[in-house]
C-alpha positions, -999 to +999 in steps of 0.1 A: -412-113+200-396-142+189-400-182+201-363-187+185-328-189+200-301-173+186-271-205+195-242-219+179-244-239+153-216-261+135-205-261+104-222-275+076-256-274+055-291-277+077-320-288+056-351-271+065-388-280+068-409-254+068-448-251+066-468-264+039-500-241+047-500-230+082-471-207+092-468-220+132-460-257+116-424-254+124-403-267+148-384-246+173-351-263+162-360-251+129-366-216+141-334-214+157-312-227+129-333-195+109-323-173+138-286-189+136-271-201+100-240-178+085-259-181+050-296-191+047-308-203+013-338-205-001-359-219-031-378-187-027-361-161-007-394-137-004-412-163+008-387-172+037-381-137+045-420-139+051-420-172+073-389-157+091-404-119+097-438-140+110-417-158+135-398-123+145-361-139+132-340-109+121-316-111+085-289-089+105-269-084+075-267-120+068-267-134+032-295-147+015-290-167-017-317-179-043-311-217-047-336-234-070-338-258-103-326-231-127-296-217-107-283-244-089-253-243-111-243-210-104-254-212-063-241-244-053-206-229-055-212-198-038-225-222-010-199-252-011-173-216-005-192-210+026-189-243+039-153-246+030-147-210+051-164-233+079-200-212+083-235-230+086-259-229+054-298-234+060-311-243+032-353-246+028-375-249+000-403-230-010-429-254+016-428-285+032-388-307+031-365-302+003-360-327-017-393-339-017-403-327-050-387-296-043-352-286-052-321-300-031-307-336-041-275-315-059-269-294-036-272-326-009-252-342-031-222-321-039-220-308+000-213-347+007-195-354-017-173-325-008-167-336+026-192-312+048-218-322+074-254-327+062-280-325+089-317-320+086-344-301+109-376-329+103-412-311+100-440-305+079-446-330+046-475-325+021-468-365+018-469-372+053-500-350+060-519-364+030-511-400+043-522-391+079-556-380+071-562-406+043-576-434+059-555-455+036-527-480+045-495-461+058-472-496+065-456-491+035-461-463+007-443-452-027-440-416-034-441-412-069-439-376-072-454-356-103-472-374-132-461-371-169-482-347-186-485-365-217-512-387-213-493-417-231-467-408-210-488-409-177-504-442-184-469-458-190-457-439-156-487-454-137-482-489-153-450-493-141-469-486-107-493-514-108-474-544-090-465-517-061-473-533-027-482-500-010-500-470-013-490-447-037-488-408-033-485-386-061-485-347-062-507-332-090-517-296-107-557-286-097-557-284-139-546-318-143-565-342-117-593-349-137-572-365-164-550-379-139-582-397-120-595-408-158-558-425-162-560-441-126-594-457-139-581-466-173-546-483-156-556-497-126-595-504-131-623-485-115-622-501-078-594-492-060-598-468-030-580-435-034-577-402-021-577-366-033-564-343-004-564-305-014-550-274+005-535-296+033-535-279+071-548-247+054-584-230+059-602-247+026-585-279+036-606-308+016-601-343+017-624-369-010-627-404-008-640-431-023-627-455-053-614-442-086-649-443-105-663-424-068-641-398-074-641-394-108-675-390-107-677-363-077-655-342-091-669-342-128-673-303-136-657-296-101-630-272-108-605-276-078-581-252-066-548-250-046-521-279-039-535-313-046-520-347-035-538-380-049-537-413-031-543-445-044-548-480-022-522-507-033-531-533-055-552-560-047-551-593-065-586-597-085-578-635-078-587-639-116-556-655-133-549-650-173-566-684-175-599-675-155-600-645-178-594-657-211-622-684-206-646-650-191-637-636-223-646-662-249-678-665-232-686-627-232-676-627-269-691-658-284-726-638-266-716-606-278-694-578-292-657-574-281-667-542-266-693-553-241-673-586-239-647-562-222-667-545-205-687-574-188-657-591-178-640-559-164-674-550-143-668-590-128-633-593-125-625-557-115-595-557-136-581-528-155-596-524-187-568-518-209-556-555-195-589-569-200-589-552-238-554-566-244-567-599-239-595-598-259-577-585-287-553-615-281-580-638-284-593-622-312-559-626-331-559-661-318-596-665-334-591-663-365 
C-alpha cells in the first residue's frame, strides 16, 4: 500500500525534503517524485531506501547514487550525464531540505549552471520547526548553521553575530552545547532569551527556555542527547552608550577592583562582559 503516484515528471533535478524525525512528515508531491525520478540520489542511500520502503515506493531497477560532501566530485558527473540524456534526478539528504546544512549547493550549482531545471519539493526543516515552537521572534531570523569548534574560533563566529537584527538559529552537537551556551553568555551577556530545541517532532522531543544564564544553569551536569538546535533572541540595545559605561566603570573601579568593577557594571547594564572588560582595560591603560 502506497499513498504515492507513479506520474511523469520532467526533466531535471528535484530537491527533496524529507522527515527530520517522524517518517509521515512528507508531502505527497514528494512521495511521488520518489515513486517517479529516472535516478534518485541520496546523502545516505540506506536511509532513503528506508523512508521509501516505509511509504511502500518500489526501486524497480532504478539507480541509486551516493551523493554527499566527500564524493560529490566523482557523483555530480554521473548525475549532470543523466540530466544531459533528459531523465529526472531526486536528490534528498540524509533529513530535513538539502542545502540546509546538509550537502547540495554543488550539485544545485553545477545543474544550473549547466543549463537543467532545478525544482524543489518544500517540507520538513529542523530550522523551521525549531522557530515554530520557540516562542521567539520569527519576522526575521539568521541561520547561522554549525559553530566553530574552537572556542576562540566560536566566540569570533558569534561576535560577528551581535549587531544581527533577528533571531538567530544555529545547529549544534549534544557534546558541544554546554560550551556553546557558556560562549553565548560570555559574547552576548547573560540576558538574552534563547532556546534549546532537542529531538524535534520525535518521541523525546524537548524544548528549554529561558535566558542564556537560565539555561546554562538547567542544563549544568544535564547530558543531552540527539539533534540539537539553539536559538537565541536578537539583540536588544542596553540603551547604555560607550559614554554611560565608561563613567559606570570609573565609579565601580575607583570603589573597587577591576574585576567586580566589571562585574557590577555588567549585572546593571546587561552588556556582554568581554565588552564591558575591554573597556575597563581601556580605562585602565588610559589611568595611568
Amino acid at each position: 500500500m502506497t499513498a504515492a503516484n507513479r506520474v511523469k515528471l520532467a526533466s531535471g533535478l528535484y530537491f527533496l525534503a524529507t522527515p527530520i524525525g517522524t517518517a509521515r512528515d512528507i508531502t505527497l508531491r514528494a512521495l511521488d517524485i520518489l515513486a517517479s525520478a529516472d535516478v534518485l540520489a541520496a546523502e545516505d542511500t540506506r536511509t532513503l531506501r528506508r523512508l521509501m520502503d516505509i511509504h511502500g515506493i518500489a526501486l524497480e531497477g532504478r539507480p541509486m547514487v551516493a551523493y554527499h560532501d566527500h564524493n560529490g566530485a566523482v557523483a555530480r558527473p554521473r548525475l549532470l550525464a543523466a540530466l544531459a540524456e533528459g531523465k529526472s534526478v531526486a536528490y534528498a539528504s540524509e533529513a530535513g531540505t538539502p542545502l540546509v546544512a546538509d550537502p547540495g549547493y554543488q550539485l544545485g550549482r553545477a545543474v544550473t549552471e549547466a543549463g537543467f531545471m532545478v525544482t524543489s519539493a518544500p517540507g520538513p526543516s529542523a530550522v523551521l520547526a525549531a522557530l515554530s515552537v520557540s516562542g521567539l521572534a520569527t519576522d526575521a531570523f539568521f541561520f547561522a548553521g554549525f559553530a566553530p569548534t574552537a572556542k576562540g574560533q566560536r566566540q569570533s563566529f558569534l561576535r560577528s553575530l551581535a549587531e544581527v537584527p533577528g533571531t538567530l538559529v544555529f545547529y549544534e552537537s549534544p557534546k558541544r552545547v554546554h560550551k556553546m551556551l557558556d560562549d553565548l553568555v560570555e559574547v552576548y551577556g547573560q540576558t538574552r532569551d534563547a532556546v534549546i530545541a532537542r529531538e524535534l517532532t520525535k518521541k523525546f522531543e524537548e524544548v528549554r527556555r529561558g535566558t542564556l544564564a537560565d539555561l546554562v544553569e538547567e542544563l549544568h551536569g544535564v547530558t543531552l542527547k540527539g539533534e540539537v538546535v539553539v536559538l537565541v533572541a536578537r539583540g536588544e540595545s542596553s540603551g547604555f552608550d560607550e559614554d554611560d559605561t565608561d563613567i559606570l566603570l570609573k565609579e565601580a573601579m575607583a570603589a573597587g577592583s577591576l574585576k567586580d568593577a566589571v562585574a557590577q557594571v555588567v549585572a546593571t547594564t546587561g552588556q556582554p562582559r568581554r565588552q564591558v572588560y575591554q573597556a575597563a582595560l581601556r580605562l585602565e591603560k588610559e589611568g595611568k
